[in-house]
C-alpha positions as a Markdown table, in Angstrom:
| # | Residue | x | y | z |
|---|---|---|---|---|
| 1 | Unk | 7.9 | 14.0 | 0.5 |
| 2 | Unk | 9.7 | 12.0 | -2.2 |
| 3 | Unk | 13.0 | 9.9 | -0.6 |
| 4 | Unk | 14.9 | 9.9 | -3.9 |
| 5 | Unk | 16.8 | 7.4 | -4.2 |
| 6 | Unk | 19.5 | 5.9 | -6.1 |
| 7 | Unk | 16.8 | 2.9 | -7.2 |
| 8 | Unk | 14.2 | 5.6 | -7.6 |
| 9 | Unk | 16.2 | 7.6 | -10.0 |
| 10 | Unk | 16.9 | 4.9 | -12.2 |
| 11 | Unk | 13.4 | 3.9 | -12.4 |
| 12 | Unk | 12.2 | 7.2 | -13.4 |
| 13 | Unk | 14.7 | 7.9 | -16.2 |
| 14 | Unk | 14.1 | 3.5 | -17.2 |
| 15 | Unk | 10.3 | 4.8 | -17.5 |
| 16 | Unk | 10.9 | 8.1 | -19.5 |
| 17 | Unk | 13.3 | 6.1 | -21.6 |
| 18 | Unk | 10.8 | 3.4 | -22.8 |
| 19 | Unk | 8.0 | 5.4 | -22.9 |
| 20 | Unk | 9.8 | 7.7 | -25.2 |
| 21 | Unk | 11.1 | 5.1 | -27.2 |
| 22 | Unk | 7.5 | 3.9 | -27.9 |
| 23 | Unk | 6.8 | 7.2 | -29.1 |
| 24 | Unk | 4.2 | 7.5 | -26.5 |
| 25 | Unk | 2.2 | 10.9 | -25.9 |
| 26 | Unk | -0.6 | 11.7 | -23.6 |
| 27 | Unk | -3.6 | 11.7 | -25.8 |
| 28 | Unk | -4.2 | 14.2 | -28.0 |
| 29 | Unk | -1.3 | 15.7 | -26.9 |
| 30 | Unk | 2.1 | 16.5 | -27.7 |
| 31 | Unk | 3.0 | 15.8 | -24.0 |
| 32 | Unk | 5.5 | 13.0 | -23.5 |
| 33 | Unk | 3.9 | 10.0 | -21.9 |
| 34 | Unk | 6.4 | 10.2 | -18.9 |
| 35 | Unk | 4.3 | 12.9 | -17.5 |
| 36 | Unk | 1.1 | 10.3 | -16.3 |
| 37 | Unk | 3.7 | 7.5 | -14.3 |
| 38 | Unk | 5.5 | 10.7 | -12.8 |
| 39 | Unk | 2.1 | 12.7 | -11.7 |
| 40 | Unk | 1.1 | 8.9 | -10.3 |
| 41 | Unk | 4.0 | 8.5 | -8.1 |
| 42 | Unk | 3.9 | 12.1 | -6.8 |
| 43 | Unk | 0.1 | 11.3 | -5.9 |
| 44 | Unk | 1.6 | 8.3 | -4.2 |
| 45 | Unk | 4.1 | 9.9 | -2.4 |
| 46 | Unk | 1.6 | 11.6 | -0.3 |
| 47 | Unk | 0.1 | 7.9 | 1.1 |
| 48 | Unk | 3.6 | 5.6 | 0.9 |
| 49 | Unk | 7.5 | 6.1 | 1.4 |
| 50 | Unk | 7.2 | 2.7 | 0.1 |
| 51 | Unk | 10.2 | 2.5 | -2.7 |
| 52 | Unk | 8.6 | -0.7 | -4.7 |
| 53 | Unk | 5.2 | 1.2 | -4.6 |
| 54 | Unk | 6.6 | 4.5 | -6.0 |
| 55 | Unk | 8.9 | 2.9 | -8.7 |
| 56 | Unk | 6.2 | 0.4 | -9.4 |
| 57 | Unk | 3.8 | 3.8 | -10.0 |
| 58 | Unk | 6.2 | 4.8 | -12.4 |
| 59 | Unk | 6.6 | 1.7 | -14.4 |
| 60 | Unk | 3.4 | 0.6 | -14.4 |
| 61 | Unk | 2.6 | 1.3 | -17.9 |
| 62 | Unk | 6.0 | -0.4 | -19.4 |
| 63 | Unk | 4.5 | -4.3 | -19.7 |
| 64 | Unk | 1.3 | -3.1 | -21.3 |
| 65 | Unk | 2.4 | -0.2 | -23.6 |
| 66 | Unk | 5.7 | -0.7 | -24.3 |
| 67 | Unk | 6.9 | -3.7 | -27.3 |
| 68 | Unk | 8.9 | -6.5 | -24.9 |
| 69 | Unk | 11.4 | -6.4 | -28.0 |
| 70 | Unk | 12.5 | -2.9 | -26.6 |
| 71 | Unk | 11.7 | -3.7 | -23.1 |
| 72 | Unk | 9.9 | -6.9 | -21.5 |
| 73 | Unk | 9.3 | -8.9 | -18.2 |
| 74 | Unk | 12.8 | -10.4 | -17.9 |
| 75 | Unk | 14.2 | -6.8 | -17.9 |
| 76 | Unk | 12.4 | -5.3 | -15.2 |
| 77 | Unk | 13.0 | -8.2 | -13.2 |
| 78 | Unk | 17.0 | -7.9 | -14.0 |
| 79 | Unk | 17.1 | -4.3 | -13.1 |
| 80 | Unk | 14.6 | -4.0 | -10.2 |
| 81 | Unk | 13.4 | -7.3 | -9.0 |
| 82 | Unk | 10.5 | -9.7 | -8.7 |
| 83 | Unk | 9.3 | -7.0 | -6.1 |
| 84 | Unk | 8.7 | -4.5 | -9.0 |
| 85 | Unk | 7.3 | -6.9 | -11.4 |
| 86 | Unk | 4.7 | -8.3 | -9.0 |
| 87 | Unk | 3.6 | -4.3 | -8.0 |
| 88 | Unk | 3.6 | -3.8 | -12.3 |
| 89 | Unk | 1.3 | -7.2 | -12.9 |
| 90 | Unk | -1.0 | -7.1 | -10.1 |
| 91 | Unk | -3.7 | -5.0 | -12.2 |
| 92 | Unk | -2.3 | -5.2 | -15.9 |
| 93 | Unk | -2.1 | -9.0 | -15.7 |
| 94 | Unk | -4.8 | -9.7 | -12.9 |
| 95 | Unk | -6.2 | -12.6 | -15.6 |
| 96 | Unk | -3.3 | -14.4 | -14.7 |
| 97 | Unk | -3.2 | -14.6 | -11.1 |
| 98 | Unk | -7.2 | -14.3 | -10.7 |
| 99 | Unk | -9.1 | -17.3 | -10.4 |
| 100 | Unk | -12.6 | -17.5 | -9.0 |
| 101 | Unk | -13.5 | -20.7 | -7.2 |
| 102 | Unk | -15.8 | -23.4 | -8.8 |
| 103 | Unk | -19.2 | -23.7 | -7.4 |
| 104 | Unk | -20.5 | -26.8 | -9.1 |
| 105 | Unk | -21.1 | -29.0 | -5.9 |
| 106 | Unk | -23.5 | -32.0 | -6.1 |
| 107 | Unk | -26.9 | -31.2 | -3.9 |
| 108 | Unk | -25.4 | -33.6 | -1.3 |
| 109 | Unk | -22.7 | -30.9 | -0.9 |
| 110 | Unk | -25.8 | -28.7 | 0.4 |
| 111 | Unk | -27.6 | -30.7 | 2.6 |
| 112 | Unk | -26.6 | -29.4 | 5.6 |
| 113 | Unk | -27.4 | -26.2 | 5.0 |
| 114 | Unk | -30.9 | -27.0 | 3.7 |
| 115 | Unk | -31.9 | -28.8 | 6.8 |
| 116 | Unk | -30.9 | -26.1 | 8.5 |
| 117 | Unk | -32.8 | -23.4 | 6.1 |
| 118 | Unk | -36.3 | -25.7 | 6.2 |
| 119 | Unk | -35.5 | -25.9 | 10.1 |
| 120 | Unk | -36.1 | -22.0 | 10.2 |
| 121 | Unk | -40.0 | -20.7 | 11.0 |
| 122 | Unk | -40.0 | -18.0 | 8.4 |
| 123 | Unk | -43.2 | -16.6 | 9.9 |
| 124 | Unk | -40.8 | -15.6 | 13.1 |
| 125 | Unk | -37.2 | -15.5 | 11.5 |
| 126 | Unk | -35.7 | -14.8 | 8.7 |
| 127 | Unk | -33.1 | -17.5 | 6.3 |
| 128 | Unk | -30.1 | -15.3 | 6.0 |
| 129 | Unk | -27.0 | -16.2 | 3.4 |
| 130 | Unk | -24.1 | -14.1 | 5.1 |
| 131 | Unk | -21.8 | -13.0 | 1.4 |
| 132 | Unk | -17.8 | -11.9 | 2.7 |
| 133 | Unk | -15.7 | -10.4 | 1.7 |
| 134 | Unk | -17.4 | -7.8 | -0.1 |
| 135 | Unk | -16.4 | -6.4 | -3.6 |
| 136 | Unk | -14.0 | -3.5 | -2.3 |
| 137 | Unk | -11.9 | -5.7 | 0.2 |
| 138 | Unk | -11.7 | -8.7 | -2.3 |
| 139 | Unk | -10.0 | -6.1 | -4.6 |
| 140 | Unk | -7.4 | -4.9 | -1.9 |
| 141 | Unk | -6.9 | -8.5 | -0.9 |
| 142 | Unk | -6.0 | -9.8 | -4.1 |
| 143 | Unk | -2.9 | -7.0 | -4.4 |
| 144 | Unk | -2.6 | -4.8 | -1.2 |
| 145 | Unk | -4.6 | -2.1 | 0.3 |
| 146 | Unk | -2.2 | 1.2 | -1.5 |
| 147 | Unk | -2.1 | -0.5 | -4.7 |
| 148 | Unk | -5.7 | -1.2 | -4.8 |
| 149 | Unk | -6.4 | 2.4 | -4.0 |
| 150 | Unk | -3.9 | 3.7 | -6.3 |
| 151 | Unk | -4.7 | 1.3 | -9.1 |
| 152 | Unk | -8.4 | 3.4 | -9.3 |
| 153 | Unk | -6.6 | 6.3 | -10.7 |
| 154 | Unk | -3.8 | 4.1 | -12.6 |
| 155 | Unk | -5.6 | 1.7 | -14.2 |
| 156 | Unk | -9.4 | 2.3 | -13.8 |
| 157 | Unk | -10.2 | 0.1 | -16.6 |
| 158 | Unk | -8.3 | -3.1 | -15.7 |
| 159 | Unk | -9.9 | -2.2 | -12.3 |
| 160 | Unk | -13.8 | -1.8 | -13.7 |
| 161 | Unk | -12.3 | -5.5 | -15.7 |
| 162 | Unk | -11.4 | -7.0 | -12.0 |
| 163 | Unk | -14.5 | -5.6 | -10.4 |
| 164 | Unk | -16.8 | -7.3 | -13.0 |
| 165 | Unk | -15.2 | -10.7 | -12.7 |
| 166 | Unk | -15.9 | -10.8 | -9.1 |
| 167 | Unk | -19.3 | -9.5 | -9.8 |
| 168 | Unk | -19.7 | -12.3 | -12.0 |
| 169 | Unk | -18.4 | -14.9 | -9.3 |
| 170 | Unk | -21.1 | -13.2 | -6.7 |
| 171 | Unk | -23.8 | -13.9 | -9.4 |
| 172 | Unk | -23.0 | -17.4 | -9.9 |
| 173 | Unk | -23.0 | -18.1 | -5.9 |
| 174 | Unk | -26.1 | -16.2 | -5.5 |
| 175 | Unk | -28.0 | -18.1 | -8.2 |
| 176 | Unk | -26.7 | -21.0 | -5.9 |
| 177 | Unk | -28.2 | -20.0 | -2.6 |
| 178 | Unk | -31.5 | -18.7 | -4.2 |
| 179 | Unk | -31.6 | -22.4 | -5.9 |
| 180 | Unk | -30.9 | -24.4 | -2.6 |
| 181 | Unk | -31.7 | -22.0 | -0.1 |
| 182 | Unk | -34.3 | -19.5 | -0.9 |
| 183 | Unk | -33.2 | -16.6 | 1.3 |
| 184 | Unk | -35.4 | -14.4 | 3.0 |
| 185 | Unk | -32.4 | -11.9 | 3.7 |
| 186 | Unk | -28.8 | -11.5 | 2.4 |
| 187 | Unk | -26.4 | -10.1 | 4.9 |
| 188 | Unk | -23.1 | -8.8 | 3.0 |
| 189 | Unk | -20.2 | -8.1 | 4.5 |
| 190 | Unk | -17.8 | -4.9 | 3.0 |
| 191 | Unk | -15.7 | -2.4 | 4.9 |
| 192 | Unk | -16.1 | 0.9 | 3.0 |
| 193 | Unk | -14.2 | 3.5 | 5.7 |
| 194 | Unk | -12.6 | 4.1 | 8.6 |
| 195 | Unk | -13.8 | 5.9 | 11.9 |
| 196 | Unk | -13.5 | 9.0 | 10.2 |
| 197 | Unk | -13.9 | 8.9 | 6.4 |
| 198 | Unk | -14.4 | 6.2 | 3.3 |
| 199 | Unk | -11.4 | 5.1 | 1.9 |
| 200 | Unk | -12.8 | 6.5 | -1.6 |
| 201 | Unk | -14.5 | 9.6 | -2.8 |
| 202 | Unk | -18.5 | 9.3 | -3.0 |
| 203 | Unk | -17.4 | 10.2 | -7.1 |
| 204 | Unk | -15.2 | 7.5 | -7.4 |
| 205 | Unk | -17.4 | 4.7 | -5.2 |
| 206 | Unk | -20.5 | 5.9 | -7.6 |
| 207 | Unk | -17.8 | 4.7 | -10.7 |
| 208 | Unk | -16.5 | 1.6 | -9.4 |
| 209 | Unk | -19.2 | -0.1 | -6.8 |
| 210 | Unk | -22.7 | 1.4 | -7.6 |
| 211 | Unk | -23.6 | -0.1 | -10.2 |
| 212 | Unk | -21.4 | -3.2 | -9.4 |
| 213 | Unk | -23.6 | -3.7 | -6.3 |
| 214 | Unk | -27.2 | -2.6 | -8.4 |
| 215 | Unk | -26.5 | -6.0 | -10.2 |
| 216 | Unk | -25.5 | -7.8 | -7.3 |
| 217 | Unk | -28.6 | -6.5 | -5.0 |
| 218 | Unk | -30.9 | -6.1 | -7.7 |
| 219 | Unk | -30.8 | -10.2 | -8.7 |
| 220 | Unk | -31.4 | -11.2 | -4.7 |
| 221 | Unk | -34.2 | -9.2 | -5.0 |
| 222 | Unk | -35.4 | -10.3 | -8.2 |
| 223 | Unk | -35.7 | -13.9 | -7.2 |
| 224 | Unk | -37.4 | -13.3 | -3.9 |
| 225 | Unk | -35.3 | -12.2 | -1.6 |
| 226 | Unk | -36.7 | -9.8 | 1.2 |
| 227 | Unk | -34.1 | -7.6 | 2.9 |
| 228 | Unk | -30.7 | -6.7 | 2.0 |
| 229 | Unk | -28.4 | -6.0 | 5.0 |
| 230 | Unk | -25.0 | -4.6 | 3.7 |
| 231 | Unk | -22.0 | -4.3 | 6.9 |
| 232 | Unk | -19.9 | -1.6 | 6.8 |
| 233 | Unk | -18.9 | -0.6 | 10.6 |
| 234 | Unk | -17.2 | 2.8 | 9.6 |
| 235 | Unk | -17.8 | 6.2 | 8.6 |
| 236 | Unk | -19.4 | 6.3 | 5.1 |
| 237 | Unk | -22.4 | 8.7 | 5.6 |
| 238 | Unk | -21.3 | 10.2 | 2.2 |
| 239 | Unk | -22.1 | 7.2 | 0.9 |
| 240 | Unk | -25.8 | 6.6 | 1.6 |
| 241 | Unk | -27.4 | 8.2 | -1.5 |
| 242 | Unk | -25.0 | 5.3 | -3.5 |
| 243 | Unk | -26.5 | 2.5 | -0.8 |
| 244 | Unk | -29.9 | 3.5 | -1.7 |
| 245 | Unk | -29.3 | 3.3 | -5.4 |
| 246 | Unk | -27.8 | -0.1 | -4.7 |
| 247 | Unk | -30.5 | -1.3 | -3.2 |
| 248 | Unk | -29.5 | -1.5 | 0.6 |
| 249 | Unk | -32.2 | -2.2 | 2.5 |
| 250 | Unk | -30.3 | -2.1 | 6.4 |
| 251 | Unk | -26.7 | -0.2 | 6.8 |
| 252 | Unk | -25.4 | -2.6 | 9.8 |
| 253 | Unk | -22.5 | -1.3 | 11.2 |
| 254 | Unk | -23.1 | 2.2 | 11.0 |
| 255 | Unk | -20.9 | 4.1 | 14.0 |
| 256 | Unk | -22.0 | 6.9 | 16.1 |
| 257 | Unk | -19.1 | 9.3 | 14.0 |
| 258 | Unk | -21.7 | 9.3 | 11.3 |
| 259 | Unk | -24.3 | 11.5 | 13.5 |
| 260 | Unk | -27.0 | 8.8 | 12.7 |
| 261 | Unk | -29.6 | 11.3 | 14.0 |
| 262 | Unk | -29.1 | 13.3 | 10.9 |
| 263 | Unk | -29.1 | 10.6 | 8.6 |
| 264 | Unk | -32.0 | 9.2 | 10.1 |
| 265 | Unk | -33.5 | 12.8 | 9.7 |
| 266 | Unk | -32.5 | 12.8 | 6.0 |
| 267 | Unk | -32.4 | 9.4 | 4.6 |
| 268 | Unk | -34.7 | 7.4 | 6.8 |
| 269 | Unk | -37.7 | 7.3 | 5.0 |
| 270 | Unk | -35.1 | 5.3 | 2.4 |
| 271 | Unk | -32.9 | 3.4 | 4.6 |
| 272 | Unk | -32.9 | 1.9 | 7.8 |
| 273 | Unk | -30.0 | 2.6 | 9.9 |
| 274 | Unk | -28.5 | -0.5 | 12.5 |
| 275 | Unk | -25.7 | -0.1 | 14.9 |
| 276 | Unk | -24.4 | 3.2 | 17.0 |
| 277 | Unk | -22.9 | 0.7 | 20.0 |
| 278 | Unk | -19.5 | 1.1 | 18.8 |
| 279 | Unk | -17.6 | -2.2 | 19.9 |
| 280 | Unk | -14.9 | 0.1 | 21.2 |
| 281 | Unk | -16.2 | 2.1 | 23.6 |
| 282 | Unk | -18.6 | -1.2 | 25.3 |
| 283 | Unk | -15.9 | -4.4 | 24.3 |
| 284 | Unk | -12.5 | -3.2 | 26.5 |
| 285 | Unk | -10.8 | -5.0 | 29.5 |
| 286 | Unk | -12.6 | -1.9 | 31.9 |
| 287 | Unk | -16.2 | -2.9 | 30.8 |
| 288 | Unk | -19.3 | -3.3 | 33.2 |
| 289 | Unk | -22.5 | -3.7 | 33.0 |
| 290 | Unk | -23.5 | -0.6 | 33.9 |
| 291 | Unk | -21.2 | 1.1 | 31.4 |
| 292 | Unk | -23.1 | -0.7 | 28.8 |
| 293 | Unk | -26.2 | 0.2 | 30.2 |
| 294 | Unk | -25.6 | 3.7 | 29.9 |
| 295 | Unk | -24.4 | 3.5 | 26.5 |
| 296 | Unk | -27.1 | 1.2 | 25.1 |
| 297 | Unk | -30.0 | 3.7 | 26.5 |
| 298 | Unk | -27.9 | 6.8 | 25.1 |
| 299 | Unk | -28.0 | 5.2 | 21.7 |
| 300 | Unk | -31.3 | 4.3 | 21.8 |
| 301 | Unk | -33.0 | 7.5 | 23.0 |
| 302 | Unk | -30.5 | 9.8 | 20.8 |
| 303 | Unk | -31.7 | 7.9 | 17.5 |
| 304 | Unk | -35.1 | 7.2 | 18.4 |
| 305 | Unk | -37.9 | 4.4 | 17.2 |
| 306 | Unk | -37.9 | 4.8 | 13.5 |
| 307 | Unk | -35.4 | 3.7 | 10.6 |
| 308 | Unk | -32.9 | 2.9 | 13.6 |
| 309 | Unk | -32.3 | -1.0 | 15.1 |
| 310 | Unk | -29.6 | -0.8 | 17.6 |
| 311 | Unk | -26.8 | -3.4 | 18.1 |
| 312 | Unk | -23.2 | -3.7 | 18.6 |
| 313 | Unk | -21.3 | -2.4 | 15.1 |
| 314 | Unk | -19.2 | -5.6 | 14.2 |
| 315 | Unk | -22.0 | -6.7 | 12.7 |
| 316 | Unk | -21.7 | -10.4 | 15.0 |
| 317 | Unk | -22.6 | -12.1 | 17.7 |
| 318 | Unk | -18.5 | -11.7 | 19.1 |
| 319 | Unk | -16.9 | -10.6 | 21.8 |
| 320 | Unk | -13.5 | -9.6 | 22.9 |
| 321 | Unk | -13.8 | -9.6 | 26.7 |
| 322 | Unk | -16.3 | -12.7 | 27.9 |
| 323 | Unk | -20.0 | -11.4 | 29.0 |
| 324 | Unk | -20.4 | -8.2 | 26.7 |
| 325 | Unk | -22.5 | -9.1 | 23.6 |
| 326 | Unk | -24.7 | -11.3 | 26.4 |
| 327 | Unk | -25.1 | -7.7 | 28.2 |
| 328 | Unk | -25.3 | -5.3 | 25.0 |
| 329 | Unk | -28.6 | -7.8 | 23.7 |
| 330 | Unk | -30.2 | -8.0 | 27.2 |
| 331 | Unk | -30.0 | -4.2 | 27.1 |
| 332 | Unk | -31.2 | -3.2 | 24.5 |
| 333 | Unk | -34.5 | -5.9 | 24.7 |
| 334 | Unk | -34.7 | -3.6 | 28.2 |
| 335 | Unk | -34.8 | -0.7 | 26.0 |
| 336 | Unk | -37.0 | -1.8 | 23.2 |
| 337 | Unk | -39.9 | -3.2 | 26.1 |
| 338 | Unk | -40.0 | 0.6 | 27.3 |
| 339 | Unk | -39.7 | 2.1 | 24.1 |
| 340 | Unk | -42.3 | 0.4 | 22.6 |
């Protein structure tokens, strides 16, 4: 439910003005341009009663389409604030707030992590780069998690723009561990759902992040590397068939409201499926041993020997309450000498 304000008002008839003004249509249409900011901010309504967000919906078209002779910058900020103009530029303008690191270090800079690499008996283990954030939380940390969402239906070219650049940057560094490092394993880090559900539709992930992550998996593997381990502890069983395309080797993370047993039944032959000891339910103040006995051999006999490693679902070797990840990996070596 739209909270229509005073502000809100004026933002909606500041938008129809200027886009008018432009003589701006929906293409191919006679249908005044008005009609795409309004439908956005309705759309947003449903998520946000977040004023900025819903007046920065509707003028988030102003600084790219409209000539700053008729309406500009220094306007918006006048009549609604820096809030506003920050909301309106974090896409449209990302080039000039967006700057990727430098990764031009002298070898010295990576001797460390070379000793440490040649220490490793790749015969037993394997040399692991550990990549994070991922691609979908770099975008929704750069602006905020309902403008990044909102911004793939806004402005889904200045997004595909963003995504690329930072696809780009995850080239550069991976040609920079495969040059000093020569990884056996990548394990990625990127939250792609909640408990329940992805943040995005399957159709909208396969647009954005499939083929974003092809490039990215597809070089490791290309120069060498073995395994591809992508985190995610959430729901995303809708998006397995895109993790396959990708190249995903290992889903870590994957929680028990996924009903692994049916993925492994459907997908295993494809992907391997690691997790189903959801921190949550083994990592609170209550927790004993024997609790996370129980669960560890319920998660190992529901999902069985094959495609399936189990492990706690953050992904690392943490802990919130002292003694648990200690007790979850003795565990499940108990389960995996009987098992096997």
């Amino acid at each position: 439910m739209i909270n229509y304000t005073k502000k809100l008002d004026m933002a909606i008839r500041r938008a129809a003005w200027a886009h008018g003004k432009q003589k701006q249509y929906r293409s191919g249409t006679d249908i005044p341009y008005i009609i795409h900011p309004f439908g956005v901010m309705t759309i947003a309504s449903n998520y946000t009663e977040d004023e900025d967000v819903l007046i920065g919906c509707l003028m988030h078209d102003i600084l790219e389409d409209v000539s700053p002779e008729l309406y500009d910058e220094n306007d918006m900020r006048l009549e609604f604030g820096e809030e506003i103009v920050a909301v309106v530029k974090d896409v449209t303008k990302w080039r000039d707030y967006v700057k990727a690191p430098k990764l031009d270090y002298p070898d010295e800079a990576w001797a460390t992590a070379i000793a440490e690499a040649n220490a490793i008996d790749r015969n037993e283990q394997y040399v692991t780069v550990f990549v994070a954030p991922g691609l979908f939380e770099h975008v929704h940390y750069l602006m905020s998690m309902e403008e990044a969402l909102m911004a793939y239906y806004e402005e889904p070219e200045a997004m595909h723009e963003l995504i690329d650049y930072l696809v780009d940057f995850e080239l550069r560094l991976a040609e920079e561990f495969i040059k000093h490092l020569h990884p056996d394993a990548v394990f990625h880090h990127d939250d792609w759902g909640s408990q329940i559900n992805s943040f995005i539709s399957p159709a909208m992930f396969k647009e954005f992040f499939e083929p974003a992550y092809k490039k990215i998996y597809g070089y490791y593997k290309e120069n060498g590397v073995e395994l591809i381990i992508h985190h995610s502890d959430s729901y995303a069983a809708n998006l397995v068939p895109s993790m396959i395309e990708m190249g995903i080797d290992i889903w870590q993370g994957v929680m028990n409201t996924n009903n692994i047993p049916e993925l492994i039944k459907q997908y295993g032959d494809k992907i391997t499926f690691m997790g189903g000891i959801h921190s949550g339910l083994v990592d609170f103040p209550g927790w004993t041993p024997e609790i996370v006995a129980e669960y560890v051999r319920k998660t190992c006999e529901e999902n069985g020997k094959l495609y399936f490693i189990p492990c706690q679902t953050s992904g690392l070797p943490i802990e919130s309450f002292p003694g648990v990840y200690q007790t979850i990996t003795q565990e499940i070596d108990k389960m995996s000498a009987e098992m096997f």
